[in-house]
C-alpha positions in Angstrom: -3.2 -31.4 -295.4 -5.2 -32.8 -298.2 -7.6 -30.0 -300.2 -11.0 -31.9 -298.5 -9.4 -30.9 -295.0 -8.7 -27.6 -296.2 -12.0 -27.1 -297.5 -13.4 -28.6 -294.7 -11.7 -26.1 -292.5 -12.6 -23.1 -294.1 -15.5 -24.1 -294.2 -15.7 -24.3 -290.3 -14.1 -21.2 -289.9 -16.9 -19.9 -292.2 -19.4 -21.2 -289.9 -17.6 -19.6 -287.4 -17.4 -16.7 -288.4 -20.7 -16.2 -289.4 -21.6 -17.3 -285.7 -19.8 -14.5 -284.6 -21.3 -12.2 -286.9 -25.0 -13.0 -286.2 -24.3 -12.6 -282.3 -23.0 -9.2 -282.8 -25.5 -8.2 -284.8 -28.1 -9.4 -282.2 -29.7 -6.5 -280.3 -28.5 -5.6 -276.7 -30.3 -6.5 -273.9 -32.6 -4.0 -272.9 -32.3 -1.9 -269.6 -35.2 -2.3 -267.1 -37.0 0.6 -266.0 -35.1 0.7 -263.2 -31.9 0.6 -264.9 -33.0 3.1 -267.5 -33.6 5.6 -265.0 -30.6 5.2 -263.0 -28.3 6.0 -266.3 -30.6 9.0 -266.9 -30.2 10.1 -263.2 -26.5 9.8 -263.5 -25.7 11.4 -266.8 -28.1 14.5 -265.3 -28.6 14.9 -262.1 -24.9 16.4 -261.3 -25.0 19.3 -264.2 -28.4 19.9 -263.2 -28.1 20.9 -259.6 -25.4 23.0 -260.2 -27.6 24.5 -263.0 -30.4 25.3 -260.4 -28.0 26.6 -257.9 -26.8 29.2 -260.3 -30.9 29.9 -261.0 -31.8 30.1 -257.5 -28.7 30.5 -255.6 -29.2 28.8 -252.7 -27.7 25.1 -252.4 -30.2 22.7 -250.6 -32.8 24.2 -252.9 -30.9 23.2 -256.0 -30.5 19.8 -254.6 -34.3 19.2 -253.4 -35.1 21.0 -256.8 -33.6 18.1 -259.0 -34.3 15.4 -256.5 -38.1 16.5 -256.8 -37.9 16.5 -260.5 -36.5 12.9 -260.8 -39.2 11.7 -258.5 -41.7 12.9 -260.6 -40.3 11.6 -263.5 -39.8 8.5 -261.8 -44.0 8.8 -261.4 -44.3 9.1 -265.0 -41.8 7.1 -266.2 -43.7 5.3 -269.2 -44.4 8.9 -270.4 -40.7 10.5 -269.8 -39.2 6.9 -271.3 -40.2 7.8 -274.8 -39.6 11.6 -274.7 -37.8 12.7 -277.3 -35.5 14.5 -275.2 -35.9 13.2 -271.4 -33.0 15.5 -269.9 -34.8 18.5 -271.3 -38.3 16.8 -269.6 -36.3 16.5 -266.2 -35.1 20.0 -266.2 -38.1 21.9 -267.2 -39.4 20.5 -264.1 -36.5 21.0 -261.8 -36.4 25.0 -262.8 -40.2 25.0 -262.5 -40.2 23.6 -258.8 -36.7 26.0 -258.5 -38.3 29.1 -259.5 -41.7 28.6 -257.3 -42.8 31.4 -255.6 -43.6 29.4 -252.8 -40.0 28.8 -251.4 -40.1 31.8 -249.5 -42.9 31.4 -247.5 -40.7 28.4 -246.4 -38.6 28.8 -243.4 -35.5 27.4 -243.8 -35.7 29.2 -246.7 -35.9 32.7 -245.6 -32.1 33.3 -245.0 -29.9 33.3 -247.9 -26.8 31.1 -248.4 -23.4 32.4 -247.2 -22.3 33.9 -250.4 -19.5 33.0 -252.5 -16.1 33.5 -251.9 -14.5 34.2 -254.9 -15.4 38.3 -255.0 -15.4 37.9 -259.1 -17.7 34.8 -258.8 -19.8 36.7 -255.7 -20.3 39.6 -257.7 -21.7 37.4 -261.0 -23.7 35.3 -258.4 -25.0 38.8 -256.9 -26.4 40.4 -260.6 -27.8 36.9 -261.9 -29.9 36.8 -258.3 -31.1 40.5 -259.2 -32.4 39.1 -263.1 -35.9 38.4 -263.3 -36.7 34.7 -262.9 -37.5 34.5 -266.6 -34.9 36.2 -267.9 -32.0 34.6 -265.7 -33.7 31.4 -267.1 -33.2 32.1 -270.3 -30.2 33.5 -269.9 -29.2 30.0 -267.8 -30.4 28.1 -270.6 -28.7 29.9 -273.7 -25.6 30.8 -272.0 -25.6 28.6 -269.6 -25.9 25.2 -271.1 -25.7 26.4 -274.4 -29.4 26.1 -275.9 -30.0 27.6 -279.2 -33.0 30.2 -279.3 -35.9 27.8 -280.6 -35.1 25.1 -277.7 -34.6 28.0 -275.1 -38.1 29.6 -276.3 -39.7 25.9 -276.5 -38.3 25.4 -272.8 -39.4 28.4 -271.1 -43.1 28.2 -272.8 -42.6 31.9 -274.5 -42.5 33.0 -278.3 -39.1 33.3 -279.9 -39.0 37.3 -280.0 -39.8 37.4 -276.3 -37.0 35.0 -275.4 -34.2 37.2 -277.5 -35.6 40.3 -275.8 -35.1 38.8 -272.7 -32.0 37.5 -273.6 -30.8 40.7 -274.7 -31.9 42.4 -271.0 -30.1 39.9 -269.3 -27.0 40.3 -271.0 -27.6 44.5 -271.2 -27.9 43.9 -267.0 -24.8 41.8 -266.7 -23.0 43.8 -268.9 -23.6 47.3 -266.6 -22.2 45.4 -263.9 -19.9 43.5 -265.1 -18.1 44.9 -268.4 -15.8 42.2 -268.9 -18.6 39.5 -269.3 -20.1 41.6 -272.6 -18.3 38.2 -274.8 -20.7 35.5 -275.2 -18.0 32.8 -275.0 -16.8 34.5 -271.7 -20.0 34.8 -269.9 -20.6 31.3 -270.9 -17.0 30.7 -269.1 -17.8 32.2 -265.9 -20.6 30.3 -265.6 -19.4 26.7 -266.1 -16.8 28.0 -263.6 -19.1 29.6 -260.7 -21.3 26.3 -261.2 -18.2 23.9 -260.9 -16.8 25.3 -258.2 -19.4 24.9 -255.6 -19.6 21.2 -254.3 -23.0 20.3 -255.2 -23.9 16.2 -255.0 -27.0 14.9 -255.8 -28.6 11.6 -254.5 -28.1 8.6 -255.6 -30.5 7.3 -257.7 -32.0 4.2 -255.2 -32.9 6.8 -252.8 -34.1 8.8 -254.9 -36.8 6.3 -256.6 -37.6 5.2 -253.0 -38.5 8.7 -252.3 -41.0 9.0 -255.2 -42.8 5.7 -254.4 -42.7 6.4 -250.8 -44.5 10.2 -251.6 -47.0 8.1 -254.3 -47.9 6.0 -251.5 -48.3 8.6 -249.3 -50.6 10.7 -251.5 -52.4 7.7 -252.9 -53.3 6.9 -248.9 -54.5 10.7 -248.8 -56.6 10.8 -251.5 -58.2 7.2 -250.1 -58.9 8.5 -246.8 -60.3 12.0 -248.2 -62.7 10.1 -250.9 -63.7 7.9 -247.6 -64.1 11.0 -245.3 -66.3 12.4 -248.4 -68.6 9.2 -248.6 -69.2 9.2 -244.9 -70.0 12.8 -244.7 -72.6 12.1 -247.6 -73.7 9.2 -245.9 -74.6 11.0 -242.8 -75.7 14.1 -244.6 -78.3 11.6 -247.0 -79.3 9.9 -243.5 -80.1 12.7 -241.1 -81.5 15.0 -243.6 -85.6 15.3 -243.3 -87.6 13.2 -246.0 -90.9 15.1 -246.3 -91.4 18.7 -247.1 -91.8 20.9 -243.6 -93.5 24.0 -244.1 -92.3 27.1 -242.3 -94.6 28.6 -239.2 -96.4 31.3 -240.2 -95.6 34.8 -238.3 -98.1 35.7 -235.8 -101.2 37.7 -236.6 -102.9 40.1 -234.6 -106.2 38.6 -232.5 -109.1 40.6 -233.0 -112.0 41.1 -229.6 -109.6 40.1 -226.5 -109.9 43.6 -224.2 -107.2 45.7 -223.3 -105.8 45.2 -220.2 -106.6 47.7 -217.3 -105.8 48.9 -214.2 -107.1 47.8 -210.7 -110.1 50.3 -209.7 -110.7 51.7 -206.3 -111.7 49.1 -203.5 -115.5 49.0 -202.7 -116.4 49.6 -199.1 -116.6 45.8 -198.2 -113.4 45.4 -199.8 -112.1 47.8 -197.6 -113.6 46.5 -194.8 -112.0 43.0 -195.7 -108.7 44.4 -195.9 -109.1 46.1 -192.8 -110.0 42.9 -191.0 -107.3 40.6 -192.5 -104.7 43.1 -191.5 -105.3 43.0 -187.8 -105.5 39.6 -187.5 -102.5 37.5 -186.6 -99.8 37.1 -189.4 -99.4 33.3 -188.3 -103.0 32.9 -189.0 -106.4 32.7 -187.2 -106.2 31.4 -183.6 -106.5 27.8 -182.4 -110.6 26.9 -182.5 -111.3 25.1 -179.2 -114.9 24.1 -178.3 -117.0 26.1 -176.5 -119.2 25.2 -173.5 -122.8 25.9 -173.1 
């Protein structure tokens, strides 16, 4: 191999090479909305309903929880897309739709779930139910997932001081019940394991976008029909309503020089002598007038 072939040869290989180069160092291709969402829903969705079991303890409710969640994200996907931290966006909402106060008004949600059976898992499931909602969220959060205090106080909208006093409750609470659980790093255990052991799965992520832009559709139709319903009621009100100015009718007033009204007075003697004579004659009337002859 002469030195021109050699040099011609490296310096294909450095064309090569440099080839190769410049298509790693393009960018990927970038994920579709669609796409985008889907990887979210997957890396989140399972942790987070067994996360909002463990805050509301009852199973379907974690699961609608989440799925309502990802729907509205799914909604307001150009604003979640550029979050800094969308999993911390979709849970926010998931414990906030959890933790409604609504749910019990709701009746298949009156009845609690059958409890745990596990008695050491049933009896941690039994004290965090007992927590206040804010302070078993915090405590979910810090403990839980493993928040530090700053995230946990930006999460559950309260001041840093107020989330470390409720932290500090919640732990004090568990702790009465529960003395083994006073470690950090245990209580921490004994969660990941009471949330791992219940079988908890979440939608998959084509139904639940269908879902969202089925319930968009369906409130977008409401609010269509209500702002019709509104113009036609102003319609009608703007048409049958009077156009001039009717003044009310005046009370009535007192007429002045009309006499009193009085009782009948005694009959006069041809009055009585009327009476008389209508009285005896026949009730049917006055007799048949024939002609008389002269």
């Amino acid at each position: 191999m002469t030195r021109d072939q050699v040099a011609q040869g490296a310096g294909a290989t450095g064309e090569l090479t440099a080839a190769q180069q410049e298509h790693e160092e393009l960018p990927a291709t970038p994920l579709t909305p669609a796409q985008a969402f889907d990887a979210l829903y997957t890396f989140c969705a399972p942790a987070l309903v067994r996360q909002t079991y463990l805050l509301t303890g009852r199973r379907e409710l974690a699961r609608e929880s989440v799925e309502r969640a990802f729907q509205l994200a799914w909604q307001r996907w150009p604003e979640v897309a550029v979050d800094r931290d969308p999993a911390s966006w979709v849970r926010i909402m998931a414990y906030e739709y959890a933790l409604s106060p609504w749910h019990r008004l709701r009746p298949r949600h009156r009845n609690p779930d059958p409890p745990v059976a596990d008695p050491p898992d049933r009896a941690l499931m039994a004290v965090l139910l007992k927590l206040p909602p804010p302070q078993r969220r915090t405590l979910l959060l810090y403990d839980g997932v493993g928040l530090d205090l700053p995230e946990t106080a930006a999460e559950t909208e309260a001041s840093t001081p107020a989330t470390a006093y409720r932290l500090m409750n919640a732990r004090a609470a568990i702790t009465a019940r529960l003395p083994d659980l006073a470690d950090p790093s245990e209580l921490h255990e004994r969660l990941a394991l009471l949330a791992s052991t219940q079988r908890l799965r979440a939608a998959q992520p084509p139904a639940v976008r269908t879902g969202s832009e089925r319930r968009a559709r369906f409130w977008t139709r409401a609010a269509i029909a209500f702002t019709v319903a509104l113009i036609g009621t102003t319609a009608l009100t703007l048409r049958t309503a009077p156009t001039h100015y009717e003044p009310p009718v005046p009370p009535g007033a007192e007429v002045q020089g009309v006499p009193p009204r009085v009782g009948q007075g005694p009959l006069s003697e041809a009055e009585e002598s009327l009476r008389d004579k209508l009285r005896e004659s026949m009730l049917s009337g006055p007799e048949r007038l024939a002609p008389v002859g002269r």
